[in-house]
N, C-alpha and C positions, 0 to 999 in steps of 0.2 A: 529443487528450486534452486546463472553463471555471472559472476560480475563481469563488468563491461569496466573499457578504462576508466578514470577519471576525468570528470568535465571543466573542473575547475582553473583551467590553468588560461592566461592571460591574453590568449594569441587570439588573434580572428574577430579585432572589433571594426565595427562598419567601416568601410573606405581601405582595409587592410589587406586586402584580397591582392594577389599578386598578378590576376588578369583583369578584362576592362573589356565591357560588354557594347556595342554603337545602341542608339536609340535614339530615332530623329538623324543620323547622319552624327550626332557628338557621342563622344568617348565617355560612360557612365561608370566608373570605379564600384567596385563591388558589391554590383545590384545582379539581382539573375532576373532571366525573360520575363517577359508579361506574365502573370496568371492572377488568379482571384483574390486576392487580398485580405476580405474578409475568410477565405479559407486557410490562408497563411497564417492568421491571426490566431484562428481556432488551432491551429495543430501546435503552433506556437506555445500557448495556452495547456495544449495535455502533453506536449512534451518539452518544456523548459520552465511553465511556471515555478517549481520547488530550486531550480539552478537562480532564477535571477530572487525568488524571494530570499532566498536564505545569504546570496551579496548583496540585495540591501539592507537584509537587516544587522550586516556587519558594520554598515556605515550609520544609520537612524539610531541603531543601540536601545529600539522600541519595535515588537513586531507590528501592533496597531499602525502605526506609522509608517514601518516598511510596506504594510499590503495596501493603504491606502497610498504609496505611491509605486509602487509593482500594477496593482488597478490603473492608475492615471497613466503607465505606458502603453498599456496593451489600449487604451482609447487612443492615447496618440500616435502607435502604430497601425491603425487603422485607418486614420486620417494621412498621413506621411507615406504609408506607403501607396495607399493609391495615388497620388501625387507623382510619387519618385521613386517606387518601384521599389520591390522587394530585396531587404539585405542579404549579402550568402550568407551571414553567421544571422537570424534574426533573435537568437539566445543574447547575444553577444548586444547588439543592439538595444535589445531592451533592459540589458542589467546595466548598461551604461546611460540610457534614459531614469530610470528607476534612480537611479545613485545619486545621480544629478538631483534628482527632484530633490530626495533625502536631504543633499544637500544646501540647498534651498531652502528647506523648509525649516535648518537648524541654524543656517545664519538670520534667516528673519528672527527666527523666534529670539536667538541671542544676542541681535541689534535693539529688538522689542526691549527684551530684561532690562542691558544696559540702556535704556533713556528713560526707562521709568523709575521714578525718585524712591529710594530708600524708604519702606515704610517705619521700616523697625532698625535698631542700631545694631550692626554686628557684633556677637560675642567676643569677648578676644579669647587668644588662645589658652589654654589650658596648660599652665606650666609645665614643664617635663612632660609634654606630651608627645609622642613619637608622630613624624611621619607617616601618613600614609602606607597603608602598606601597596603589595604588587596587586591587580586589578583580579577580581577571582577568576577562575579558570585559566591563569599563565601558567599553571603548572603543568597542564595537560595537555597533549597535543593531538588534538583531535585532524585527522588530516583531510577532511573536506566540510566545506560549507554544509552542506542539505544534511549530515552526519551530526555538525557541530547543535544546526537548529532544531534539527530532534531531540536532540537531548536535554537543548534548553526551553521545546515547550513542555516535554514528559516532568512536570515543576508538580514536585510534591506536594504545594498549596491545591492545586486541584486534584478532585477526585480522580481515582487510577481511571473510569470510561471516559472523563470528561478529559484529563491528560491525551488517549489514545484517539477521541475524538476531533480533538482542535488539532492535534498532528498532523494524522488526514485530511483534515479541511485545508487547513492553511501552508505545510511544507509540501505535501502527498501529491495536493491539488484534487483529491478526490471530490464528488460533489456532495449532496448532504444524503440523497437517494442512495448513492452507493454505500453512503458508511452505515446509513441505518439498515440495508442488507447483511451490511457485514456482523453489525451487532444485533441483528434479529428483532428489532423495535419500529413501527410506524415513523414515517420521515416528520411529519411535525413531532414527535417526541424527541427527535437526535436533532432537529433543528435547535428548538427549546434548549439543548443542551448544549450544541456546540455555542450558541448567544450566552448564558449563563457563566461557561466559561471563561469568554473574552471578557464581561463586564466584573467580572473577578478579578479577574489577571489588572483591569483599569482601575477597578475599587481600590485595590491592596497597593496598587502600584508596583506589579512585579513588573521590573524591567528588563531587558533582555540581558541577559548573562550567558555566560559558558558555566555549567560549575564546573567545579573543581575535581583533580583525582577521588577526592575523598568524599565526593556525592554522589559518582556515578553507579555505583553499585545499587543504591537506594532508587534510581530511574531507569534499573538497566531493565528490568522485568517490560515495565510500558512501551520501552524502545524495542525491543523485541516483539512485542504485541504490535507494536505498530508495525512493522518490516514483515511479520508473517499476513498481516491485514492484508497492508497492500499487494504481496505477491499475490496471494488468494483470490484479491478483486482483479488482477492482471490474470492469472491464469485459467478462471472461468469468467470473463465480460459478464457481469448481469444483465446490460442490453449492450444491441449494436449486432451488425454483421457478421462480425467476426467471433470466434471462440475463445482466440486469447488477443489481449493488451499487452503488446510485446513488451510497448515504453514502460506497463508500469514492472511488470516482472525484469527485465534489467536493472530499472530504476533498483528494486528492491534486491536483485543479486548483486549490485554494487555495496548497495549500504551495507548487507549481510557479510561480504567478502573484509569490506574498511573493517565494521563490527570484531571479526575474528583477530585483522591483524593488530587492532588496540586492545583486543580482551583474548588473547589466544588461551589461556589457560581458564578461560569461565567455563565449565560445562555445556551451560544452555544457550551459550553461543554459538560453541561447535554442533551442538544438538541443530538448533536451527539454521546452520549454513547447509548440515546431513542434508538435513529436511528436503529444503532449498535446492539444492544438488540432486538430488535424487527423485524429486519432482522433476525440475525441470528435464531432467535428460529425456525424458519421454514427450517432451511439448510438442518437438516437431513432426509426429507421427499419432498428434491427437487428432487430426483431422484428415481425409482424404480428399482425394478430387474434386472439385468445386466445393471446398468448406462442410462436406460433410460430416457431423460427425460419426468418430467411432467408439463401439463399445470398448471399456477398459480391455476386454479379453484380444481385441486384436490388437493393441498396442505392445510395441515392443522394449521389453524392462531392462534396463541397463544400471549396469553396478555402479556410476558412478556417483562418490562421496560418500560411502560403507565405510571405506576406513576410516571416517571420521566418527561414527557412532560409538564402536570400543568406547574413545575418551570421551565420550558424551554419555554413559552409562556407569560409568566407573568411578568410584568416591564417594558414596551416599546414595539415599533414593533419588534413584531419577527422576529429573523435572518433566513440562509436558512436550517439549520441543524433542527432547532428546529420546522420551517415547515416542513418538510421532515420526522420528528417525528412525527408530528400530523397527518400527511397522513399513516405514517403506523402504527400507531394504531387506524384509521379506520379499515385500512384493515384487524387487528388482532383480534380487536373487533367484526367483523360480522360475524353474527351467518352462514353464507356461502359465498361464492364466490358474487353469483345472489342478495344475500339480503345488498350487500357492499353499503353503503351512498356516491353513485357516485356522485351525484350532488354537496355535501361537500367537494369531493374531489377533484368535477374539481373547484371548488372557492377559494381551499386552495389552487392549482396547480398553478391560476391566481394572487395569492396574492406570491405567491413563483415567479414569473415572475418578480413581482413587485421589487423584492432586488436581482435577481438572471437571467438574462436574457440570460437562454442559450437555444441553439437549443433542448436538450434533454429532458429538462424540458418539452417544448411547445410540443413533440414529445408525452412525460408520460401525458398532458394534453391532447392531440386528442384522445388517446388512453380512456381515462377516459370519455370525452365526446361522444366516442361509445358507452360505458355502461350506458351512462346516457340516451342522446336521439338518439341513433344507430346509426346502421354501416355507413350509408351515412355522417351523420354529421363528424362522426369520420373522413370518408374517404376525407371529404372535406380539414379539417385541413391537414391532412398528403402531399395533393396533394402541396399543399401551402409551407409546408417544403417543400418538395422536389424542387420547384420553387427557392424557396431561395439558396439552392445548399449548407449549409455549413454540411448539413449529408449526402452529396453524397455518402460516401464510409463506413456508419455506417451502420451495417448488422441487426440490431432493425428497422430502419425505412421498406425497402422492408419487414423482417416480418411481423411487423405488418399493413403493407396496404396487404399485400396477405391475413391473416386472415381476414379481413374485406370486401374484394373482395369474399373469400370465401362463408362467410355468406351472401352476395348481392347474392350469387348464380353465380356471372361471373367464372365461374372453369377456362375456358383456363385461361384467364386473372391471375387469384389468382394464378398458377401453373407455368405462365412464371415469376411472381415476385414472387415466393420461388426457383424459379431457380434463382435468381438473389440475394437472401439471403444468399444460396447457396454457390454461386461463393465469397464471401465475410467472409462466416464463416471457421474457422482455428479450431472450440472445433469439437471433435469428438462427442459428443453425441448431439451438435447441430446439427450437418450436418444428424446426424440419427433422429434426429426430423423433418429436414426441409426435406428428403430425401422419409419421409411415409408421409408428408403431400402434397407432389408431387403427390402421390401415390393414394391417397384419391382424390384427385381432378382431376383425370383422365390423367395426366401426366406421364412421365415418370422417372422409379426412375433414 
């Protein structure tokens, strides 16, 4: 799971373009050709919204505020542009609509204060009382926007899922569908949840901050959860055409790469850049020819970001990042699929239990324990989740018991549980994977 440069930086706002497009016969400063607008709007939207919220919530100093005027740009470039045609930079565009509005919205409100009459008399000062101090978070220097707002929604006033939750909605841009996959909960549950959050965060009045050096440790875990979230939902798309969401895995090898060079010495940050690293090197050889996908066995394992592991293992028990790194550079280290150190992997899988007890884990452990002492063993574990009930409706578990029913040779069997994989997957080139292995095992497509 590679970072991409930085997007933060000032250059390329509307009209700033150094060429100049004709339309109608006049000179149009940095607009590009005709196309659809409302499709501008959308790609706009998955890949810029976390860039322009997180500058204006530098300028509002309130995220409520910031997304309700990040909101009111992507309406007004929708009306704007089909008018006057699409910006080259429209990231650029819209955070300088967004900031504007922000700003707008804090001189009325501070023309409002000041004409409204004094109700109560102000206190006077408190003798010998010092100045103000520096504004929290001066001490730290957080070096990008979308980085800084991470941090400051992972706010220890809300719970660590509802922290991990509002991140994703509101920096990530994820939708509420995707994060409730990611936390394995019903979409109106994680809806429920992300709203309780925000009306928390307005109750208490937490306003937007940076903290400080000396907080971040206490939010580092959630920001980390978040950045593994979103590569996760970028590297397998739960729906859509495609297999990966390139923007959000960038997205998230950016933050992860910043992440290391503010926290080089954390463990489970190096752990999860491994992770990160070691994923992704194999993305661009997850699919073949027309978006087919492929089995993990034909994909090819490459070593990069191993050396990062060592120091993500070293100093204490290992976190779950920095296990999750040692398991995938097994898998990136073996000289094939067949010759992978499965037995290593399912003890590392067991010791990842140990600090990390989730159903999916235990799921990536049956799965490893088929390779190690086969299919039955495997099949045993899976039967077992399934009893448990809390992956009912996670489309990995029926894959992987039909594979494994496969190889037992049960075809009907293996074929009504990838129907059942099936009825559960939303990615298109899943449903064409699980669709010919229907197909194979004597089923119908």
């Amino acid at each position: 799971m590679t970072a991409v440069p930085d997007r933060t930086g000032g250059a390329g706002f509307p009209g700033a373009a150094a060429d100049s497009r004709s339309r109608g016969g006049r000179k149009v400063p940095g607009r590009r050709p005709r196309q659809d607008p409302a499709a501008a709007v959308a790609d706009a939207h998955r890949r810029e919204w976390a860039f322009v919220l997180a500058a204006t919530a530098r300028v509002a100093g309130d995220i409520d505020l910031a997304e309700e005027c990040v909101q009111d740009a992507y309406v007004a470039a929708l009306d704007t542009w089909s008018r006057q045609g699409i910006p080259d930079n429209p990231g650029a565009w819209l955070t300088t609509t967004a900031r504007r509005r922000a700003i707008d919205v804090l001189r009325r409100s501070a023309t409002l204060r000041g004409k409204l009459p004094l109700l109560i008399e102000p206190l006077p000062p408190v003798p010998g009382s010092a100045p103000p101090g520096p504004f929290p978070g001066d001490d730290v220097e957080i070096p990008d926007d979308r980085l800084r707002l991470v941090f400051t929604c992972c706010h220890p006033a809300l719970a660590r899922e509802a922290q991990v939750a509002l991140t994703l909605r509101l920096v990530c841009g994820l939708s509420t569908t995707e994060i409730a996959q990611a936390f394995l909960v019903p979409e109106a549950t994680m809806a429920a949840r992300v709203t309780r959050a925000k009306k928390k965060i307005s109750a208490a009045r937490i306003a937007y901050r940076v903290p400080g050096t000396a907080e971040l440790p206490d939010r580092l875990d959630a920001v980390l959860t978040v950045v593994h979230l979103l590569y996760t939902t970028g590297h397998t798309a739960p729906a859509g055409a495609d297999v990966v969401r390139a923007d959000l895995v960038e997205r998230a090898m950016d933050l992860a790469r910043m992440l290391h060079s503010l926290m080089p010495d954390e463990r489970e940050v190096r752990g999860l850049l491994a992770l990160l690293l070691l994923t992704d090197a194999r993305r661009s050889t997850r699919a073949g020819p027309g978006g087919r996908l492929l089995l993990l066995a034909e994909q090819d394992m490459i070593a990069e970001g191993a050396a990062l592991v060592p120091g993500a293992l070293r100093g204490g028990y290992p976190g779950r990042f920095a296990l999750q790194a040692a398991i995938a550079a097994l898998h990136a280290e073996a000289p094939s699929y067949q010759q992978t150190d499965w037995r290593q992997i399912v003890e590392l899988y067991g010791v990842l239990l140990g600090v990390w007890q989730s159903p999916v884990v235990a799921l990536n452990r049956a799965v490893a324990v088929a390779m190690a002492d086969g299919p039955q063993a495997g099949l045993a574990e899976i039967e077992e989740l399934e009893r448990d009930g809390r992956l009912a409706d996670y489309r990995y578990l029926p894959a992987a018991k039909a594979d494994l029913l496969r190889r037992l040779g049960r075809r009907q069997e293996a074929a009504d549980t990838y129907r059942r994989a099936l009825e559960l997957t939303m990615n298109a080139a899943e449903r064409d994977f699980l669709s010919r292995r229907i197909a194979e095992t004597g089923g119908q497509r």
